[in-house]
N, C-alpha and C positions, 0 to 999 in steps of 0.2 A: 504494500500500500504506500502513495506517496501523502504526504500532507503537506501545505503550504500552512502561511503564518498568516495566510487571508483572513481579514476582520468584515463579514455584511454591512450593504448602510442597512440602519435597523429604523424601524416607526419608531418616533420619540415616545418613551416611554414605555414602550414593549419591546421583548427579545426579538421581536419578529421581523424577518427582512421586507423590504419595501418590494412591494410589486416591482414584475419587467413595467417599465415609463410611468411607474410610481403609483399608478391610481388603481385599483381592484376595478376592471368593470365586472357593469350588473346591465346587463337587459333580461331581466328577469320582470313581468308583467302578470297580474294576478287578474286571474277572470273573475268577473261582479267588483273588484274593486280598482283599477287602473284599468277597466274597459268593459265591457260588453259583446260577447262574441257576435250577435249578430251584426253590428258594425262591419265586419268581415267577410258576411257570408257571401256579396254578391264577387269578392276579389279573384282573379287568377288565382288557381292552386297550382302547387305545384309539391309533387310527390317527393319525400327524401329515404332514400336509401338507408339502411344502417349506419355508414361512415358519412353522408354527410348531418345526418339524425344527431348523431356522436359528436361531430365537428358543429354542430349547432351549442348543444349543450358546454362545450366546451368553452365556447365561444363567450353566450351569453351570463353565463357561471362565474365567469374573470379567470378560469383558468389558462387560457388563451390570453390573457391581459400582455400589450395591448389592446389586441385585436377587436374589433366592438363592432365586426359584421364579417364578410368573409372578403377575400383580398381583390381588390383592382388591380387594373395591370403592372403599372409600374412598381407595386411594393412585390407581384408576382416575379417578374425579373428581377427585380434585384437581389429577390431572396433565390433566387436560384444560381442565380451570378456570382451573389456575393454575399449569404449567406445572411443579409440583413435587408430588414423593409427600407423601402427607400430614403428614410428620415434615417438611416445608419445604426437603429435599433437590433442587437443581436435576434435572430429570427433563422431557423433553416431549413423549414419543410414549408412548402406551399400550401395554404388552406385557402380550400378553391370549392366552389358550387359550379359544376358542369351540366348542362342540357345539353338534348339535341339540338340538331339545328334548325330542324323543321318545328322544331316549339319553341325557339328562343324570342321569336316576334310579335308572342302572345305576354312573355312579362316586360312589363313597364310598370314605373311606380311601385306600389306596397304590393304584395304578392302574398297570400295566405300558404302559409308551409303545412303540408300533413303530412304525417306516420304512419302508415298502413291504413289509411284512409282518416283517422281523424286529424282535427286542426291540432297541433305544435306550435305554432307561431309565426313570426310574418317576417319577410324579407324588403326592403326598402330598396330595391332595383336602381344604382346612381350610375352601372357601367354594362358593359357587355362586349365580350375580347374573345380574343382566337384562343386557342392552348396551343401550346408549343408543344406538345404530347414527345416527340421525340429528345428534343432539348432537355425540357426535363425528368425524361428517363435516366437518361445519359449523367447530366450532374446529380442528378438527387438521391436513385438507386444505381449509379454507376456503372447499370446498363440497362440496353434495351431487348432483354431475352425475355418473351413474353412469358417462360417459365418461372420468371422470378414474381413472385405474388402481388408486390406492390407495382410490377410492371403491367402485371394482368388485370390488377385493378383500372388502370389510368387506360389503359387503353378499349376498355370494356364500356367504359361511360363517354357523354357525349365531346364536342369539340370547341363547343362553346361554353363561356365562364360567366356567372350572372356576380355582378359585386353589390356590397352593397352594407348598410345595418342590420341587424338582423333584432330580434324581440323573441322568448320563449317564454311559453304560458305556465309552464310548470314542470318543476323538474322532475324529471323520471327516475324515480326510485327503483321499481325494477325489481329483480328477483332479490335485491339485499336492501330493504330499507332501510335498516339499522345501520349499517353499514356505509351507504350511498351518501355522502355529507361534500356540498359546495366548497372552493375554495374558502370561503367565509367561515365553514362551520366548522373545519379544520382548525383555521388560525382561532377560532372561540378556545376551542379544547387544549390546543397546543398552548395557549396562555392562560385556560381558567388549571392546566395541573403545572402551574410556571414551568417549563422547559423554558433554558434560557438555548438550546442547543438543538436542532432538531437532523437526523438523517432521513431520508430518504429511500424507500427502497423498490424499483420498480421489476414486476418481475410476469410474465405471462404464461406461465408455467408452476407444478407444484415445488416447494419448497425442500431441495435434499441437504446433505448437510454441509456440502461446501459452501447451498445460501445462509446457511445460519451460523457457519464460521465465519465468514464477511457481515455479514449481521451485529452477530456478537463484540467483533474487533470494536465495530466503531461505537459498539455502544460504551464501550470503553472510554469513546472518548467524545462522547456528548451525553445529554440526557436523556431523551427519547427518538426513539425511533418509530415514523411514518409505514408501515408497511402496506403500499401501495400497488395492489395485485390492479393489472388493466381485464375491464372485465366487457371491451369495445368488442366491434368484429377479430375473431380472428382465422385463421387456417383452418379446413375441417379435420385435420389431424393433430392442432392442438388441443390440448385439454381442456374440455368445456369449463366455465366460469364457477358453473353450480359446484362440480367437483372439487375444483380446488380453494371454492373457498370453505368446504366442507372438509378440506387437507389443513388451512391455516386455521381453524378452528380447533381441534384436535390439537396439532404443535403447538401453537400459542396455551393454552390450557396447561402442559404439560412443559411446557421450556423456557419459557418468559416471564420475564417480570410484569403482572400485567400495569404498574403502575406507571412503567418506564417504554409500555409499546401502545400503540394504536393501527387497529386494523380497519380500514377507510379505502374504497373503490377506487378504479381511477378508470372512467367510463370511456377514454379514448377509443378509436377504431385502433388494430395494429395497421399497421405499412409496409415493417419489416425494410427501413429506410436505414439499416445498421449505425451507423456515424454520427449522419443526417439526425436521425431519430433522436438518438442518444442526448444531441442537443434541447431537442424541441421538447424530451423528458425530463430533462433537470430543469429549463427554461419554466416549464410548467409547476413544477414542483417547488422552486420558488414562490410562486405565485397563490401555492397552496401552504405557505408559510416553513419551506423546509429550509434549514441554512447550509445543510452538507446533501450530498448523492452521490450515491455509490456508484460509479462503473466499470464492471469487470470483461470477462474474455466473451469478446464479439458479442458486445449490447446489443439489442435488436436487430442481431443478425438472421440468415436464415441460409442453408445452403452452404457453398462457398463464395461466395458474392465478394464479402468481404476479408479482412486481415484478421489476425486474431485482436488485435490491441489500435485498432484502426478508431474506433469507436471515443479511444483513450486521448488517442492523437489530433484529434478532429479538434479539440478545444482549445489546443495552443490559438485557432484563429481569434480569439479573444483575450481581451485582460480580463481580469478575475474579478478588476471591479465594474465591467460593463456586464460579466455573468448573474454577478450578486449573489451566486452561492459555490460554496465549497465543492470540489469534485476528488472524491476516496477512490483513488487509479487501486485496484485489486488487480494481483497476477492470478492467471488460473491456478484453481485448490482443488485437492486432491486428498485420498486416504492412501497413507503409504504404511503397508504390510510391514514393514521392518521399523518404521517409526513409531508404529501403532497409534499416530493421532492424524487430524485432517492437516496439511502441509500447503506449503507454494513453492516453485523450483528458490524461494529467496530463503526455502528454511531447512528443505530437504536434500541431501547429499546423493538420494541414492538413482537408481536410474528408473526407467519404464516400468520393468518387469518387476519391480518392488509393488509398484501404486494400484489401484483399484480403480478403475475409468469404466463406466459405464455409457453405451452412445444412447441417446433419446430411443432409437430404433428398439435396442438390446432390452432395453426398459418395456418397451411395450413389449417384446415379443413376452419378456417372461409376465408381465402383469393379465396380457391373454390369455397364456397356458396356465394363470393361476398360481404361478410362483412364487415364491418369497424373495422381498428383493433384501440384498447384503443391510446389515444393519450400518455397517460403516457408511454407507451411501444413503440410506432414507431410513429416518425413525421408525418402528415398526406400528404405530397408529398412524401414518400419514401414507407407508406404504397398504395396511390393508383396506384404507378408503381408496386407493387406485386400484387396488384388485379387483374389490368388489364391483366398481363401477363397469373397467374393464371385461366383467365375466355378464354381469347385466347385459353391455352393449352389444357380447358376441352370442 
């Protein structure tokens, strides 16, 4: 792990770091009290998909802050160019609303947004642009192999980009209410149990023990830790939401301090924008009151796409005080047979054939067949909720 001697600006008077461009937004709108839905009913609808559903909520939540609707063009290129909205604000993943083309002439002005057919909230139409579809394959997932997921995405939806404000009627709690908490309602908790110190930890996957060795490290050395499972679109061969957070239930219960962790959603879509992402994950988390984030080997990777520590590397494009929050560089960890504890090649002497490396595949095969996975690798309550799911599904 690297640590720097980085200090957040912080809100006067709270531990808690300052929003990316300082201000939390909120377009968050209450039906019967900030409006009247029939006011809406005669407007253009317009259908949103999961990720851009996700990228709404995101949006108007302030977790996206600044963002306070979805991008016009030029904050579009620049963040693709140059990793920042046009005002020079760190930014590196595109948040874009596409249509076709043969519908993009029908929004103008306020646009009514739905979710599987009901209203969501409204879009404020100020622009309307081509996509670069190929451009930013190229820089954002650093290529254009339509087998790469988040390439498969962009090129699946339309060519046209509607920009604009954007307004959400209510936030979608979802299959975790308890769970599901605003940037806002985060930073409540994170200062009503005083952390002066907060980590971060993002992860779309169940938690085995080299997350909770990285986990653990840095709880050492702040006071709580954010545990921040994205619970957006993801791959149909990752592991459903329900499941795992049915995994960090069970581990948290049994391994954690509960006074010193909190387990809170993070409703994003995935991307699988490795680097890219990585940014736009800690950026976010910021925003959600976190002052440290953790990034280890191939952050939102997927495939071979990326480097292993590419993800790591990506952040030197910034100073640390236009980040505003801490970034915990972790080497890949491991269980080494000879050392008998979880290790990183910065602690272990020994070679390959010592360690315990499971691949994501190796995991499912045996959580199929019903196996017991090594306890050096997955706690044995967080493995037998993947079993069972596992044996349900087949």
């Amino acid at each position: 792990m690297t640590l720097s001697t980085f200090t957040p600006n912080l809100i006067a008077g709270t531990h808690l770091p300052t929003p990316l461009g300082g201000t939390l937004v909120n377009r968050l709108l209450r039906p019967g009290e900030d409006f009247e839905l029939p006011e809406f009913i005669d407007l253009p609808r317009l259908e949103l998909d999961g990720r851009a559903f996700a990228d709404l909520e995101m949006i108007a939540s302030g977790a996206y802050s600044p963002l306070s609707g979805f991008m016009g063009e030029a904050d579009y290129l620049s963040v693709i160019e140059h990793m920042r909205l046009a005002n020079g604000t760190p930014w590196s993943v595109p948040i874009t609303l596409p249509v076709v083309r043969e519908d993009a002439r029908q929004y103008q002005g306020r646009v009514l947004l739905t979710h599987a057919g009901l209203p969501v909230g409204t879009l404020e139409v100020s622009e309307q642009y081509e996509a670069r579809k190929s451009f930013e394959a190229h820089e954002v997932y650093r290529t254009e192999d339509p087998q790469h997921p988040g390439v498969a995405a962009l090129l699946a939806v339309g060519d046209v980009y509607l920009a604009g404000e954007v307004s959400l009627f209510e936030v979608p709690r979802g299959l975790f209410p308890a769970q599901h908490r605003t940037p806002a309602e985060v930073r409540e908790v994170i200062e009503a149990r005083g952390w002066r110190s907060t980590v971060a930890f993002q992860t779309r996957n169940p938690i085995h023990r080299a997350h909770e060795y990285l986990q653990k490290v840095a709880l050492e050395l702040v006071d709580g830790l954010l545990l921040h499972p994205l619970v957006g679109t993801t791959k149909n061969d990752d592991v459903p939401a329900d499941v795992r957070m049915k995994a960090y239930d069970v581990l948290l219960a049994n391994y954690y301090p509960p006074e010193r962790t909190l387990l809170s959603v993070y409703p994003a879509a995935m991307r699988y924008a490795g680097p890219r992402e990585a940014v736009l994950h800690a950026l976010s988390r910021r925003n959600y009151g976190a002052t440290h984030f953790i990034v280890g080997r191939d952050h939102a990777g997927v495939g071979s796409y990326y480097g292993t520590y590419d993800a790591q590397e990506i952040f030197d494009a910034y100073t640390p005080e236009e980040l505003g929050i801490q970034i915990l560089k972790f080497e890949h960890t491991f269980y080494c047979k000879s050392c008998s504890q979880l290790v990183s090649s910065r602690t272990c002497p020994h070679d390959a054939s010592h360690h315990l490396v499971l691949s994501g595949t190796k995991v499912r095969e045996k959580l199929r067949a019903g196996e017991h996975l090594p306890a050096e690798f997955s706690r044995p309550e967080v493995a037998e909720v993947l079993r069972g799911a596992y044996q349900q599904a087949d």
